[in-house]
C-alpha positions, 0 to 999 in steps of 0.5 A: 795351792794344795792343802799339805802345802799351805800346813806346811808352810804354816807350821813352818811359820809358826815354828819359827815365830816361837824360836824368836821368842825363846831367850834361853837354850839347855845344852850339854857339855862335853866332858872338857866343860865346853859348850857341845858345838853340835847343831841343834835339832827341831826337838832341841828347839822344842824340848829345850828352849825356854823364854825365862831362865828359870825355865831352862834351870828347871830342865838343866836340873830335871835332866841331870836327874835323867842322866847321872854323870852327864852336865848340861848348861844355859845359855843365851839363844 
């Protein structure tokens, strides 16, 4: 098995080990007040999951900040 190959699928394994363990996903609302039902992203995964809900509070709050007018929620994974 080549090197590349073997990171590969390592990381993809550890990726997916650390998505098991996030209970709590920030995403954004559309402007009727629904859940945005576009797909979520590697950086979603990253950037915006979170294990605790106070975590994901944190980032709802630090994103409203960025993005003046724009609303974003939590919700269970």
């Amino acid at each position: 098995m080549k090197t590349t190959t073997a990171f590969a699928a390592l990381q993809a394994r550890r990726q997916g080990e650390s998505n098991a363990k996030k209970n709590f996903m920030v995403r954004s609302l559309t402007k009727a007040g629904a859940v945005s039902r576009s797909p979520l992203t590697q950086t979603d995964w990253q950037f915006n999951s979170f294990v605790t809900r106070e975590e994901a509070d944190a980032r709802v709050t630090a994103l409203e900040a960025l993005n003046p007018g724009k609303k974003f929620t939590v919700t269970p994974v």
